[in-house]
N, C-alpha and C positions, 0 to 999 in steps of 0.2 A: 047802626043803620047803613045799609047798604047804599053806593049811589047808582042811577040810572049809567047807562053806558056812555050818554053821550056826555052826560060828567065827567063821570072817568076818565074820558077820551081829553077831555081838557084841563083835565092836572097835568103842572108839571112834574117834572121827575123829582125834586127838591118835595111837594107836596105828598107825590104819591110816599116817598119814604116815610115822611113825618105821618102819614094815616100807619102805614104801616107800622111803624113802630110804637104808636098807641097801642095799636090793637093785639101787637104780639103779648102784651102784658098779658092778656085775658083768655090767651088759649094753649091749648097741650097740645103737643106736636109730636108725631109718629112716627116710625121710622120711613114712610114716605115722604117727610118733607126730606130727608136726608140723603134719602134717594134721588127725588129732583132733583135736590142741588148739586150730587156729584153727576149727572145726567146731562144738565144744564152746561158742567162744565166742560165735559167730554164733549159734546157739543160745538160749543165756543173752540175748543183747542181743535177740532176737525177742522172748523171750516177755516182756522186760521191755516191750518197746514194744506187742505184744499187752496186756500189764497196763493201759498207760496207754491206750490207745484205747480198751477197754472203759468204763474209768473213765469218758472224756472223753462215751460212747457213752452211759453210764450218766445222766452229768450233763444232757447236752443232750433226753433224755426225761424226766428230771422237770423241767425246765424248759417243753418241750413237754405237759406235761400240765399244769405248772399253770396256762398259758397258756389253753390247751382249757378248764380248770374257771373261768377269772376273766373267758373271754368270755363262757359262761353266762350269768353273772351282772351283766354289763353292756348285756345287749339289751333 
């Protein structure tokens, strides 16, 4: 049995797996589930790598401004 959404919405993550792993017993899985999940993970590892280039992005502008502010002050 399927649950409404606003159920769903209120499992935890501990529950949500224990459903899921009931129910994996009971079904055949395609080469699209294997898909998603190297999708899913390519995914994951972008936005970490987005994460850090921001950072990186982030870093090398306040460096570059405080560069700008301390030639100011040295001409």
């Amino acid at each position: 049995m399927a649950h409404i959404l606003r159920d769903l919405n209120a499992l935890s993550d501990s529950d949500l797996i224990r459903l899921h792993d009931a129910a994996a017993d009971n079904v055949t899985v395609g080469v699209d589930y294997y898909l998603n999940e190297i999708h899913r993970r390519q995914a994951a590892a972008a936005i970490r790598t987005s994460q850090r280039l921001a950072a990186a992005a982030t870093g090398l502008a306040a460096v570059g401004a405080t560069a700008g502010v301390v030639s100011l002050f040295l001409r």
